[in-house]
C-alpha positions in Angstrom: -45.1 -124.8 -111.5 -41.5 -123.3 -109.9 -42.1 -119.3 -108.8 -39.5 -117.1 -110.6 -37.0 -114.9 -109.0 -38.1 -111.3 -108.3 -35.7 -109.1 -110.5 -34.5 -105.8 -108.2 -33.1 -102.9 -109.9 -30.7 -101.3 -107.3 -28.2 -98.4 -107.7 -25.3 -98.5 -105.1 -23.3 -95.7 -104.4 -20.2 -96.8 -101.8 -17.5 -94.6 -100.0 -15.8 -96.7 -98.3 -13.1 -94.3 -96.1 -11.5 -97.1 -94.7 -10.3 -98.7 -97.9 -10.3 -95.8 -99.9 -12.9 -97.3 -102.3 -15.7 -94.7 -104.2 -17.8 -96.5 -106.7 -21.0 -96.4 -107.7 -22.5 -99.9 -109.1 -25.7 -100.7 -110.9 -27.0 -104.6 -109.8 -29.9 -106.4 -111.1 -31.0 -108.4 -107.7 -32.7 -112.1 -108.3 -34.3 -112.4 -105.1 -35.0 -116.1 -104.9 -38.6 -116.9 -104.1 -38.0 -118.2 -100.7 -35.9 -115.1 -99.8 -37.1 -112.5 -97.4 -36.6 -108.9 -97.8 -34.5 -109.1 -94.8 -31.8 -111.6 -96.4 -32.0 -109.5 -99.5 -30.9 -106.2 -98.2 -28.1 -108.4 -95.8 -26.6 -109.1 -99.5 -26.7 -106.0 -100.7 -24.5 -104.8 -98.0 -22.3 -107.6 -97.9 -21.8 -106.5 -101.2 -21.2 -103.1 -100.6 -18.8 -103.9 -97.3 -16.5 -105.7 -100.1 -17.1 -103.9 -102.8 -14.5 -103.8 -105.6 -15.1 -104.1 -109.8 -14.7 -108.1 -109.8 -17.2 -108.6 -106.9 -20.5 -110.8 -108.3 -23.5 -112.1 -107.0 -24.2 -115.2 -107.1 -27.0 -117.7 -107.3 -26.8 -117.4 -104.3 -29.7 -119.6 -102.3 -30.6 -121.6 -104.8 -27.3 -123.2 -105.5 -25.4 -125.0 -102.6 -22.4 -125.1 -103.9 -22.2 -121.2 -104.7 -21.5 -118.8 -102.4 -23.9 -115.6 -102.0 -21.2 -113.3 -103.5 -18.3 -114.3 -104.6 -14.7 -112.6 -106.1 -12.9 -114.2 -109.0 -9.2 -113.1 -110.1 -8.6 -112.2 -113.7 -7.2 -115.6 -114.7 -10.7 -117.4 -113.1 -9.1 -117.8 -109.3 -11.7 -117.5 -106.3 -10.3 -114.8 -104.7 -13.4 -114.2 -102.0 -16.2 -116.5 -101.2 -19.2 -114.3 -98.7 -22.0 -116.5 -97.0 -24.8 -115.1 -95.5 -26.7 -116.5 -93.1 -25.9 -119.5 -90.5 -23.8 -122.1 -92.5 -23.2 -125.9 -91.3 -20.1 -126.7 -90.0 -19.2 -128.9 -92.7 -20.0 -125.7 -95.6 -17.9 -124.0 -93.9 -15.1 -126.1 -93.7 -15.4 -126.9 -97.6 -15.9 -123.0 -98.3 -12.3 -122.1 -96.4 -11.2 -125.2 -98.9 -12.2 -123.5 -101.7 -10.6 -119.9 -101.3 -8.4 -117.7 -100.1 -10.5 -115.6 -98.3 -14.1 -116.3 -96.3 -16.1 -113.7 -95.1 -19.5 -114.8 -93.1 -22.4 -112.4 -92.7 -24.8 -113.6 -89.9 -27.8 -111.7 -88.7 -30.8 -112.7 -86.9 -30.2 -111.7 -83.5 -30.8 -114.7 -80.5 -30.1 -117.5 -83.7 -27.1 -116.2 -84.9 -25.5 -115.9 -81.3 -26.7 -119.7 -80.6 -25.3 -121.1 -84.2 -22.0 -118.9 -83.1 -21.6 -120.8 -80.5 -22.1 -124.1 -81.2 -19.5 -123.5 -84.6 -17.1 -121.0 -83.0 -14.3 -123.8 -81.4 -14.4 -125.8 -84.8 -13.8 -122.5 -86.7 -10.1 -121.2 -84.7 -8.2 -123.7 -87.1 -9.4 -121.6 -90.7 -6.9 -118.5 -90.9 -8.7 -117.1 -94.0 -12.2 -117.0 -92.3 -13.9 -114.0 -90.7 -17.5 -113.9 -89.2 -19.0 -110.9 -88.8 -22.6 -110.4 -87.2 -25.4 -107.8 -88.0 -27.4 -106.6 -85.1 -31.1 -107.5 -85.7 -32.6 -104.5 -85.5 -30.3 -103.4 -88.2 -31.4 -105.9 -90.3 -35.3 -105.1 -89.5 -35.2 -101.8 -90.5 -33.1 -102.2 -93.2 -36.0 -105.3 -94.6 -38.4 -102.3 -94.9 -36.7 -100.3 -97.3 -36.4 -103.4 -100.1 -38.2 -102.3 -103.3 -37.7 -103.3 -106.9 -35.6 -100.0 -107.8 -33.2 -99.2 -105.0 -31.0 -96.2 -104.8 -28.8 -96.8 -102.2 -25.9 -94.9 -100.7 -23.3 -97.2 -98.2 -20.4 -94.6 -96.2 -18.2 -96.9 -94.4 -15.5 -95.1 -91.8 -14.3 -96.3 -88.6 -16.3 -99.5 -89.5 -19.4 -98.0 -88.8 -21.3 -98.2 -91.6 -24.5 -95.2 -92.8 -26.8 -97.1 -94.9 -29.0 -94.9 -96.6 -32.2 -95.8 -99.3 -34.2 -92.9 -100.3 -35.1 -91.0 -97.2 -34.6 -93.2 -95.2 -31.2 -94.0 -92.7 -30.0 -96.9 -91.0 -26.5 -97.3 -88.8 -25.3 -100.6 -88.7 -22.2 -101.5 -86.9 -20.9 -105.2 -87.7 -19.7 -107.5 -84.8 -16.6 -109.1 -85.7 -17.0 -112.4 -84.5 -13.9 -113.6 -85.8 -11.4 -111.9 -87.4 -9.5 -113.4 -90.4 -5.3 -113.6 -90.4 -4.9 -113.3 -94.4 -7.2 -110.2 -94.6 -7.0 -108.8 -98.0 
């Protein structure tokens, strides 16, 4: 018998300075079984990073043809497709296919910077892609703060980025890896 999702209650409160976006949003989580903490809180601020009243989650990692979070226009367009993690050549290819905009979210410290290389030269011909890198110990501490009701508050200014859940706070800075020319 298949495992079932874990269901995650999380209230996320973003101020986003640099786009001049204030919006709290309430998301029920399915964190697949084979997803770690660490990936889970990596989606959650992706999500906030992009954040905007027609963002969704996803499948997500149980659906290869889905992104992790994606953005749909009013008439049913794909407006934003967000991968996490270290995608094949080839997925990304078909993802900058799909949409106008990509946005990758690696993390995972000494892997990411080896997949970055080894993808980086066949990446320069996608204009509407942009990688962006989490530092790992970011990520760590940011895996020890997942619990099934969240309340967690993202301020984004300068691009630095103050994640805070309960108590607790964590500065994350994203690498931009690759910038995209059809930013939104």
């Amino acid at each position: 018998m298949a495992q079932k999702s874990t269901i995650y209650k999380v209230e996320l409160s973003v101020s986003d300075m640099d786009r001049h976006y204030y919006e709290t949003h309430k998301l029920t989580v399915a964190k697949h079984p084979s997803e770690t903490d660490e990936r889970l809180m990596v989606r959650i601020l992706a999500f906030a990073l992009n954040a905007h009243e027609h963002l969704e989650m996803t499948k997500g990692i149980s659906t290869d043809d889905e992104p992790d979070i994606w953005q749909k226009s009013l008439s049913g367009e794909l407006e934003l497709w967000i991968a996490l993690g270290l995608p094949s050549e080839k997925v990304i290819r078909q993802s900058c296919g799909k949409t106008n905009q990509v946005i990758i979210y690696s993390y995972g410290g000494r892997t990411a910077e080896m997949w970055w290389e080894k993808v980086k030269n066949s990446t320069t011909r996608f204009d509407n892609l942009q990688v962006m890198n989490f530092a790992e110990e970011a990520t760590n501490a940011l895996e020890k703060f997942a619990n099934r009701a969240m309340k967690i508050q993202v301020n984004i200014q300068d691009d630095d980025v103050m994640v805070s859940v309960d108590d607790h706070i964590v500065y994350v800075t994203p690498a931009k890896w690759k910038t995209s020319k059809t930013n939104r």
